[in-house]
N, C-alpha and C positions, 0 to 999 in steps of 0.2 A: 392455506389462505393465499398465499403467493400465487403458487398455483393455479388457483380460480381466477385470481384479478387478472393475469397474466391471458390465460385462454377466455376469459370473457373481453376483454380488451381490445386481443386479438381481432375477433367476430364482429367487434363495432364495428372495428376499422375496414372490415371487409364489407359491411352493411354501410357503412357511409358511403367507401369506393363509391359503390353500385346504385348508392341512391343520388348523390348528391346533380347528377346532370338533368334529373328527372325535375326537380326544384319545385317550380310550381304544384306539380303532377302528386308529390310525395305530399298529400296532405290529406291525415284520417279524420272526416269529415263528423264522426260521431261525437268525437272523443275534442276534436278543435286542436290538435296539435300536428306539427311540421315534424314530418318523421326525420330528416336531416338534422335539425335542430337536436330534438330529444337522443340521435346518436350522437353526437357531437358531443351535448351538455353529459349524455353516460359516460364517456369515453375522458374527458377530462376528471368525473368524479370516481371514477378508476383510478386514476392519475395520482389525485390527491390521496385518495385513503392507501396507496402503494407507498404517497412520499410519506404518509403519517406512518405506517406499519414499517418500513426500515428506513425511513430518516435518511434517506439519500435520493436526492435527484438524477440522480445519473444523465446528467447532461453534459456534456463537456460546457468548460468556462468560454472557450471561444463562441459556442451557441450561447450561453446562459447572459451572457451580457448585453449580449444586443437586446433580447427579448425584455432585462431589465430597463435598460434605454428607453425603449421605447413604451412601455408600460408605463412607469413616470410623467414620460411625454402625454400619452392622449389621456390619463387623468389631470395633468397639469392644464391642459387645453381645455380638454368639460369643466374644471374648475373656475375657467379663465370663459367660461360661455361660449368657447370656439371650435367645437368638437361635439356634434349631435350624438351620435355613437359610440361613446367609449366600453359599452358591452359587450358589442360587437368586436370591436378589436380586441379586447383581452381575449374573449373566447377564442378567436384566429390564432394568437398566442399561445395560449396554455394548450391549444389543440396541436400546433407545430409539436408542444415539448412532446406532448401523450405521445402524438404518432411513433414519434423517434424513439421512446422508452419502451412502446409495445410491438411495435412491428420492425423487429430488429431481423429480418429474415429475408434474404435477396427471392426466396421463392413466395413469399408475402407478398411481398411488394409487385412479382410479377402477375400474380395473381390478382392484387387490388389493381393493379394498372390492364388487364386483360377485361375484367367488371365493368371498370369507369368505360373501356374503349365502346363493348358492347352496349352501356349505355348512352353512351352517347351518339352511335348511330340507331338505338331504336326513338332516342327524340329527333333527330334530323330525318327517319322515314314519319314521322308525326306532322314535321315543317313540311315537309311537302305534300302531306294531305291534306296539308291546308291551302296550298298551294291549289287544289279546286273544288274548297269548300266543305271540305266533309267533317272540319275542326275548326273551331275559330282560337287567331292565337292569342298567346298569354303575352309576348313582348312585342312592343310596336316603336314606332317613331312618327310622329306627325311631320316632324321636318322630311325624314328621308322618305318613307313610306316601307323602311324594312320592316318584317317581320318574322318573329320566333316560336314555335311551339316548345312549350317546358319552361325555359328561362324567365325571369322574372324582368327583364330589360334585354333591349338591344345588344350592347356592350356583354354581357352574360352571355345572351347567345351566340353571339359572334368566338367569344373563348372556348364554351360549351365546344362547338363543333369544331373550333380551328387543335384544340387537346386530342381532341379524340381521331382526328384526322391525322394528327403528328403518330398518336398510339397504333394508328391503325397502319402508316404506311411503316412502321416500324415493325409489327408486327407479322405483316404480310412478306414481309421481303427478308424476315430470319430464317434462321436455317434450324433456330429451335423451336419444334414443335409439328404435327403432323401437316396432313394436307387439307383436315378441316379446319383447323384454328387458322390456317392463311388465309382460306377460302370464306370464313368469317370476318378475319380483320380485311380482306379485301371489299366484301361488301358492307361492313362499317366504314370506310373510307370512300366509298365510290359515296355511298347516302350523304355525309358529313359534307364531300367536297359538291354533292347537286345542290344539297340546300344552302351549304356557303354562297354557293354561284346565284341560286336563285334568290336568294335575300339583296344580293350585294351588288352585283350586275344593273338591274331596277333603280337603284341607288346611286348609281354609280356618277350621276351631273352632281350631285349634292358636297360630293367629296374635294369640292374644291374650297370649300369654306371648311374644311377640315383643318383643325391645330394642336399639336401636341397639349399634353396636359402638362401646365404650369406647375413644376415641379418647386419652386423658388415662391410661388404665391402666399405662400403662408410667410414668409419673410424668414431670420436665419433661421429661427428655432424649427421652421415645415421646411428647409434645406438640413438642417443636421439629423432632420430623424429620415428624410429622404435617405441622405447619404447612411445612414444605420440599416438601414432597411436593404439596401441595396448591397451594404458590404456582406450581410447576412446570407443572404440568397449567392454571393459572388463565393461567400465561403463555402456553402453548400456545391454549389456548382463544380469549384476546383476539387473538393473531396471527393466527389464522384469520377473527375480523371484519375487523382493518384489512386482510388480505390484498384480501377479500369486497369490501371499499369500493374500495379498488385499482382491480382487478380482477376484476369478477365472473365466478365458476365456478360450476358445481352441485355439482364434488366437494368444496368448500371444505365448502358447508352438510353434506353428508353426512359427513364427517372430525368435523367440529364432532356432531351427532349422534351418531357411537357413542362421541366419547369422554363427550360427556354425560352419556349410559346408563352406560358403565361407570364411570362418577366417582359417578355417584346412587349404581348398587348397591352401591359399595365403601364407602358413607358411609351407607347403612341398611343392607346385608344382611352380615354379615363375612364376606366372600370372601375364601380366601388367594391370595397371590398366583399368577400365573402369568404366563408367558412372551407371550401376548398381549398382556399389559398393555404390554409396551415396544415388540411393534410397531403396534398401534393408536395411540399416542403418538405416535410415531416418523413413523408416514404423516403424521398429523396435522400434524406439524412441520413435513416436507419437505414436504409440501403447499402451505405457505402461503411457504415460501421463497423469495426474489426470483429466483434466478437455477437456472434448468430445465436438465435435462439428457435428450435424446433420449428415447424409449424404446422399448429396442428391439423387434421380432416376436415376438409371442404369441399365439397360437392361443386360439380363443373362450373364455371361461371354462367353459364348460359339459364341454368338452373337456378340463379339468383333474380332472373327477369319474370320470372311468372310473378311472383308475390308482386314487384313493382308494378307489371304490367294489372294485375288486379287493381292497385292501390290508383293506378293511371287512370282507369277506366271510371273510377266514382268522378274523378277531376274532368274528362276533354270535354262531357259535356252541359256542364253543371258546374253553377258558382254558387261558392259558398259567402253569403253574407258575414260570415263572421271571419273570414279568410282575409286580413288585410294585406296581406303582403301579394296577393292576387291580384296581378293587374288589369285584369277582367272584371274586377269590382271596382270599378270605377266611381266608387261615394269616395274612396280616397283619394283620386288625385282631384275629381272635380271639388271637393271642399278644400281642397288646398288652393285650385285656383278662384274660387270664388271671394276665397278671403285676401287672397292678395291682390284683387282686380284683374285676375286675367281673362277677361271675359271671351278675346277670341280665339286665347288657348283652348277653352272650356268648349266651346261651340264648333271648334275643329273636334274635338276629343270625341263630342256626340256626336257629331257626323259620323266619324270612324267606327262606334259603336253603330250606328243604327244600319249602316253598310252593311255590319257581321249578322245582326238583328233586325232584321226589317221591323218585326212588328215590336220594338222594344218599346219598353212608355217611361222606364224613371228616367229615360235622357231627357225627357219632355218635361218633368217638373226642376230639374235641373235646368235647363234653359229657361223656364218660367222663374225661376230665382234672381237667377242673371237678369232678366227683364227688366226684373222687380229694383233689383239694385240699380237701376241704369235710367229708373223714374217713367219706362216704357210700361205703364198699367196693362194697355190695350193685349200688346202681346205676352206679357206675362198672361194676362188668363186665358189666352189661346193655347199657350203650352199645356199650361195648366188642367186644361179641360180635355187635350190632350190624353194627357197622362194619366187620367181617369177613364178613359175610356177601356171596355171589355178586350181581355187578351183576343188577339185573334191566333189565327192554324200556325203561325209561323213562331219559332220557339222563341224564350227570351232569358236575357242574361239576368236581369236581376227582377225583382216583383214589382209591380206599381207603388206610387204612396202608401205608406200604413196610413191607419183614419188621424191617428194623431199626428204626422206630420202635412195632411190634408187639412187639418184642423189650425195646425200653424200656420200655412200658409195663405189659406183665407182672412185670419187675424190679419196676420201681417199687409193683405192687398187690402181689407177692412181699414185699417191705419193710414194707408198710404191715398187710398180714395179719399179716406174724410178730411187731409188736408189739401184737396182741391178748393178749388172760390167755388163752382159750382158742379150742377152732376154732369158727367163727362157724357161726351156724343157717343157712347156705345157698352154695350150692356154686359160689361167683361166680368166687376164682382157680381153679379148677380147670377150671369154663367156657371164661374166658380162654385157658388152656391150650390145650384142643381148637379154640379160635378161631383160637390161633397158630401152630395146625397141628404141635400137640406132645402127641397124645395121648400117648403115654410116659410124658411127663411128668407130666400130668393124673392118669395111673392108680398112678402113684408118690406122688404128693400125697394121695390117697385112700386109698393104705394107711397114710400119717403119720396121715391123718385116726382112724385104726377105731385107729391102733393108740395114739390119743391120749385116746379118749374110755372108757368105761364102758356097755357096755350089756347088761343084762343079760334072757336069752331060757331057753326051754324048748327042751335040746336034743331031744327028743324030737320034740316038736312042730315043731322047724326042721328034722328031718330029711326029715319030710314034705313038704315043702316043696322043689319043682323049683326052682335056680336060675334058669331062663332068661326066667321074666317079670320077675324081679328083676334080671337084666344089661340086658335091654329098658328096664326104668324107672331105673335107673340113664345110662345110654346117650341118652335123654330127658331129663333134666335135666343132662345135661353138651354135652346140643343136634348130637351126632352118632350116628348107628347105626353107624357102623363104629367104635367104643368097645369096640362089644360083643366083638370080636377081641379085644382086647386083657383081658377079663375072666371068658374061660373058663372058668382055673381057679381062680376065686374060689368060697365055697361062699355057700351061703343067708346065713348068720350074720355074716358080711364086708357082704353087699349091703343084709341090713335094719338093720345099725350104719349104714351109709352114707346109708340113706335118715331111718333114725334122727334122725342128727345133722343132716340138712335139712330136720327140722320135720313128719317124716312123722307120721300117727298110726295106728299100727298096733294091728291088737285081732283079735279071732276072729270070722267071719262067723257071722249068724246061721244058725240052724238051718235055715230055711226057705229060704239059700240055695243055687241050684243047685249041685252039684258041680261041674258041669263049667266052674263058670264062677270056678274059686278057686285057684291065689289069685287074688286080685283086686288091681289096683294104679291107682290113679288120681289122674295128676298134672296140673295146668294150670303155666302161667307166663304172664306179661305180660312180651313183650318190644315195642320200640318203637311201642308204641301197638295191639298183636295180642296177641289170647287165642289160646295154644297150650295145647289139650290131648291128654290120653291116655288111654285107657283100658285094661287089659290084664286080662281076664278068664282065666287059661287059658291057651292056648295061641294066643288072640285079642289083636289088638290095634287099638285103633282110634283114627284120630287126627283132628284137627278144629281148623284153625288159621284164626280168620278176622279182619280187623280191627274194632279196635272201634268203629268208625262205624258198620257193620254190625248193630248193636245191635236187633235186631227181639223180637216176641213168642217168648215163651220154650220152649225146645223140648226135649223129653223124651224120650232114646234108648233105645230097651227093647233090650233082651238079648234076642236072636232064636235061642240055643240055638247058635249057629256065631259070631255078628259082633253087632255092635251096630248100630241103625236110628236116624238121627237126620238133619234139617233143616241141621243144622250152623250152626244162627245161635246166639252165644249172647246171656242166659245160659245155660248147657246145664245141663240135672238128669237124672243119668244115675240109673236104673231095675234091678232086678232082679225077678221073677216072685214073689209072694210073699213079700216086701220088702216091709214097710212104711216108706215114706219114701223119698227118693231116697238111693241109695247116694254118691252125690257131685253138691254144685250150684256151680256155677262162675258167675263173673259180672264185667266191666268195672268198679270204681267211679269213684271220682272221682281225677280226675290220674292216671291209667293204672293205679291200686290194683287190687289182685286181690282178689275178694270170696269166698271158697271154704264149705264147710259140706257135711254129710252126715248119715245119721242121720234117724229117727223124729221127731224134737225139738229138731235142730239147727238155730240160725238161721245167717242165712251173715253170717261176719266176716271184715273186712279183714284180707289178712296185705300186713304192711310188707316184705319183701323180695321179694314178689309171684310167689312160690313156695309151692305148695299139692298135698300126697302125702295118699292115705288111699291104706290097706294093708288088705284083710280076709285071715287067713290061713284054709285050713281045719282 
């Protein structure tokens, strides 16, 4: 029994080494668990059923105390509501003891620190294949603009590769070992030291607003367990010299090295904790221990990257919804900032995101929340309608709305419309509607609308007047053509109250314009970040949706007697025969504003719900 828990214990430890740089990467997507973690939580229940089968910890009291310290402490703290994580740290803990009680073996320990190095430069050659796109990463910064492939944060990757860099110039410049293992740890170090440069270099104006972490913030009790913490690690450290004088090893100096490194970064850069911490410690320990235990068969290190490098491959390009600790699932940080108010954290974040994801959509109902909380109707169901829109070619991180959260969110702008005094100047829930694939509904809310408002027309003159460019432009601003089913038998007078009340301006064509080209209906909209417009002359309709990046010299579609003739770049100013002036001028402004106007004499103004109708009837 000894025996088994001993060489099964072993093999954790050697399976964490090698996984733990991979972090993100290390997660079996079927099954929903974090391969580091589940070594981790093995490797201490080894632990335990070893302390219950001989009733000895074998830890020395100089480690056993601090560890009690500070164990007291962060349940004392979650107790006290001051300490998010006390799981967390005790795992960190009881992982130091394991390491040190199992991997009592300087040829172990070089071995786990040989795994961790190789891992660690095959995620720094990952970081710089992102570096031109061929991965998007997993750690970012809105403030700096660094970013990490593998780590779960900034701060992580920054240790990630500044450890493995330590391991690796350590390992390339012994004199134990062949001329492959240098020529290995050499290019794990060159990787480690490009992607350090190129995360941090980029970054590097930001670093002035740089400030140690407040080691004293928590007041005395987060100064006396600092100072616990530190004498720990300071004990570890000097035991690894006296061991050195003993004894001299090479893996002592290397043990000594990365806890270094991550002692430095955790006392200038605020890294939160993580579960490496207790087995870098841990080797450390058992490393400099007097008394060795065997170690058994283990196949080359290099040999432990296939399986990781498999288990990577489900991860770089593909997120997992149920992966919270993913920071490429972004439902978790954006609900975090939505409940605290930070709208232009949130709005920065989806930027970031839609940059890696052009054609992403849940950033878009996530920004349609933010809207929503912010009393901005109009633009919430811009987003909104958005984010409903069909995947396009370009890949994406996470899916669109499920229908039930489609379903809440309509509620919720339903709620937020009906405590208006009246109905608002543009047709946003009603949009949403046809978004959530409730035209019915949409077309029911449009007769509340006509039959809520005042407008008054010439029947005469509306009788002239064919419905069906008027279900067309209706149909267009509710962002579906199969609407137009559903509004048949609506007449003229229904369609131009409709348009009415979404800021249309309707008037009589002039004289000089063609007949054949009247009515006339012409609408634009700015939806995320595209001008979409319309033109419906007749019996003609013409349409012209391009983004506004696209922004070139401006182009003027003449009325060709059948269609209309146009470049399609806008701003567009659309033209009739004998028309003085353009009959409608559309335009991108600034922040995705829609700049519309028509008319002999019309200059073009912004409209704020970035919805723009002109009507000629004949």
């Amino acid at each position: 029994m000894k025996a088994f828990v001993q060489r099964a214990a072993m093999y954790a430890v050697v399976l964490f080494a090698a996984a733990w740089p991979w972090d993100v990467y290390a997660y079996l997507p079927w099954a929903g668990l974090d391969v580091t973690a589940c070594l981790a939580l093995c490797l201490v229940a080894l632990w335990l059923a070893d302390l219950v089968v001989t009733r000895r910890p074998r830890l020395p009291f100089e480690l056993a105390w601090p560890i009690a310290v500070l164990l007291v402490y962060v349940w004392a703290l979650y107790a006290g509501g001051r300490y998010p994580a006390p799981l967390l740290a005790t795992l960190v803990l009881l992982l130091f003891a394991a390491t040190h009680r199992f991997a009592r073996s300087k040829a172990l320990a070089a071995y786990c620190l040989r795994a961790t190095m190789l891992s660690c430069g095959c995620v720094a050659a990952v970081t710089l294949a992102a570096r031109f796109g061929a991965v998007g990463p997993t750690a970012y910064s809105l403030d700096t603009g660094a970013t990490f492939c593998g780590p779960r944060d900034v701060a992580g990757g920054v240790a990630a590769l500044a450890i493995g860099l330590a391991l690796a110039l350590r390992d390339a410049f012994s004199a134990e070992g062949g001329r492959l293992r240098r020529a290995a740890a050499a290019v794990a170090g060159l990787l480690c030291a490009a992607a350090l440069g190129s995360a941090l270099v980029p970054a590097a104006a930001h670093f002035v607003a740089w400030r140690p972490p407040d080691l004293a913030g928590a007041g005395l009790p987060g100064l006396a367990a600092s100072l616990v913490a530190t004498w720990l690690v300071a004990r570890v450290m000097a035991k690894l010299i006296v061991a050195r004088r003993l004894a001299p090893a090479p893996v002592l100096a290397t043990c000594f090295a990365a806890v270094a490194v991550a002692g430095a970064l955790a006392c200038l850069v605020p890294t939160p904790l993580r579960l490496h911490h207790g087995l870098l410690l841990g080797l450390a320990a058992a490393a400099s221990a007097r008394k060795e235990v065997p170690r058994p068969w283990l196949p080359a290190p290099g040999l432990l990257l296939i399986p990781l490098a498999c288990l990577a491959a489900l991860n770089l390009f593909r997120v997992y919804p149920d992966n919270h600790s993913d920071p490429r699932n972004y439902d978790v940080a954006a609900r975090s900032d939505l409940a605290e108010g930070r709208y232009a954290v949130l709005a920065r974040r989806m930027d970031f995101f839609e940059a890696q994801a052009p054609g992403e959509r849940r950033t878009h109902l996530w920004r349609a929340k933010a809207w929503l909380e912010q009393g901005e109707l109009g633009r919430a169901a811009t987003e909104f309608v958005a984010s409903c829109r069909e995947p396009g070619p370009h890949g994406q991180l996470l899916p669109g709305p499920r229908p039930d959260e489609a379903d809440a969110f309509v509620t919720a702008l339903r709620d937020a419309y009906s405590s208006l005094p009246g109905p608002p100047a543009h047709l946003g829930f009603e949009r949403a509607l046809v978004a959530a694939s409730r035209p019915k509904s949409a077309v029911w809310a449009l007769r509340l609308r006509v039959d809520a408002i005042s407008f008054n027309v010439d029947a005469l003159a509306i009788a002239r007047v064919p419905p069906g460019p008027l279900i067309e432009a209706v149909a267009f601003l509710l962002g579906d053509p199969a609407v137009t089913e559903h509004l048949h038998d609506w007449t003229s007078a229904d369609l131009l109250a409709v348009l009415h009340s979404a800021g249309a301006r309707i008037e009589r064509a002039p004289d000089a314009a063609p007949r054949d080209a009247l009515p006339l209906v012409a609408l634009a909209q700015s939806e995320a970040g595209s001008l979409r417009t319309c033109v419906i002359a007749g019996a003609s309709a013409c349409e012209f949706a391009r983004p506004a990046r696209l922004v070139t010299a401006p182009a003027t579609p003449v009325w060709a007697g059948t269609h209309w003739e146009c470049t399609q770049n806008p701003p567009l100013s659309f033209r009739l025969p004998g028309v003085d002036g353009p009959v409608a001028a559309f335009e991108m402004g600034p922040a995705g504003t829609l700049r519309a106007g028509g008319g002999a004499a019309v200059e073009a103004v912004p409209v704020s719900d970035a919805v723009a109708v002109t009507v000629w009837l004949p």
